[in-house]
C-alpha positions in Angstrom: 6.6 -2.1 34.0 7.6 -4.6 31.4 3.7 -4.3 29.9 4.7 -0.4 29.1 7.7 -2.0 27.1 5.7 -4.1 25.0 5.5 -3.0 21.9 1.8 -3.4 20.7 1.3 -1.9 24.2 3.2 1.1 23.2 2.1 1.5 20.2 -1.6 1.2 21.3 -0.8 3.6 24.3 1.2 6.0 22.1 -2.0 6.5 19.8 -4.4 7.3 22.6 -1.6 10.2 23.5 -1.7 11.7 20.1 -5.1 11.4 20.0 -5.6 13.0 23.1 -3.3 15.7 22.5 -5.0 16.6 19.6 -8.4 16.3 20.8 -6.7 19.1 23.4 -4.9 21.5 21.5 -7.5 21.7 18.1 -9.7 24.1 20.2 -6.7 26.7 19.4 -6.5 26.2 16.0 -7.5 29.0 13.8 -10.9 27.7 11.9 -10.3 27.9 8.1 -12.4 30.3 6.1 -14.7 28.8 3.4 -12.7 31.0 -0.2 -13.6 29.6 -3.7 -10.7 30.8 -4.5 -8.5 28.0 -2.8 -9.9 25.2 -4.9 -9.5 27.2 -8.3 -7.7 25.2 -10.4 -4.6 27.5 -11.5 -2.5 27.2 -15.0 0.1 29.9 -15.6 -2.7 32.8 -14.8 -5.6 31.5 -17.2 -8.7 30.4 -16.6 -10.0 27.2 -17.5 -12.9 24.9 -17.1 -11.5 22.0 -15.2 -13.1 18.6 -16.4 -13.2 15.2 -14.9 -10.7 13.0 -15.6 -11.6 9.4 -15.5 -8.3 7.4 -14.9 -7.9 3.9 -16.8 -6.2 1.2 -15.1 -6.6 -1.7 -17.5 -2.6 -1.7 -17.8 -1.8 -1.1 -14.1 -3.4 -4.1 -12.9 -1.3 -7.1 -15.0 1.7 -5.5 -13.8 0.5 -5.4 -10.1 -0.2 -9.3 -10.2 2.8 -9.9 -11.6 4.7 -7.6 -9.0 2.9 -9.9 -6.7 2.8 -13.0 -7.7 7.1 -12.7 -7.7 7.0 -11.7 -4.9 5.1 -13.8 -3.2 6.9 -17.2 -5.2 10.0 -15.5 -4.3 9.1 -15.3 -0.7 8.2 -19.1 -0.8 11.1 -19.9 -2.2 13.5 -18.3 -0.1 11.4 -19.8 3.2 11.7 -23.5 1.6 14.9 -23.1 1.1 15.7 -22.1 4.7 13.7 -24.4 5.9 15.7 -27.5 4.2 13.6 -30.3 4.8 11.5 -29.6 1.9 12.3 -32.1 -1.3 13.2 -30.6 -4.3 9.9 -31.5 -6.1 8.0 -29.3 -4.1 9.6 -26.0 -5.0 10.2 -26.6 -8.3 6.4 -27.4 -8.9 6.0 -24.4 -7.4 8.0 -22.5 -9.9 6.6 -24.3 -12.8 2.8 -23.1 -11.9 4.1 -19.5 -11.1 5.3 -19.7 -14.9 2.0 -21.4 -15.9 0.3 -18.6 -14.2 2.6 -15.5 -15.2 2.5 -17.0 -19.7 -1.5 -17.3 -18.7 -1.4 -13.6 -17.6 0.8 -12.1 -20.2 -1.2 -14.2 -23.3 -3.6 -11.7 -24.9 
């Protein structure tokens, strides 16, 4: 009984439920209809010619390492100083090559 209460158990077990349940119950669901008319892109009534739009994330991805570098010294940080055995050298080096490594990112 105590197996059914563990919780990668139950997790794993709840899965193969909705799994089955929907393996069950998707014989009664209506089929869709192929319609052009559903992927129509729509603007106010007007027809247009839809064109691809290739998106650019030169900017997006500085910001994301710097979202995560933070994070992750900031997660560091917070476990050494939990921990307290750590010296005071070793998470301040720490924070000095997060700053070497953030100026190195930002320099263009």
């Amino acid at each position: 009984m105590d197996l059914i209460l563990y919780p990668p158990f139950a997790f794993i077990l709840s899965l193969i439920t909705v799994y089955l349940f929907s393996a069950l119950f998707s014989g009664f669901a209506p089929k869709p209809a192929p319609n052009p008319e559903k992927t129509k892109t729509y603007a106010c009534g007007e027809d247009f010619e839809t064109e691809k739009v290739i998106p650019n994330y030169e900017e997006f991805y500085p910001f994301a390492i710097f979202f995560t570098i933070l994070h992750v010294a900031g997660l560091m940080l917070a476990t050494w100083a939990i921990a307290g055995s750590a010296s005071f050298v070793l998470p301040l080096g720490y924070v000095a090559a997060v700053a070497l490594i953030l100026t190195i990112l930002f320099i263009r």
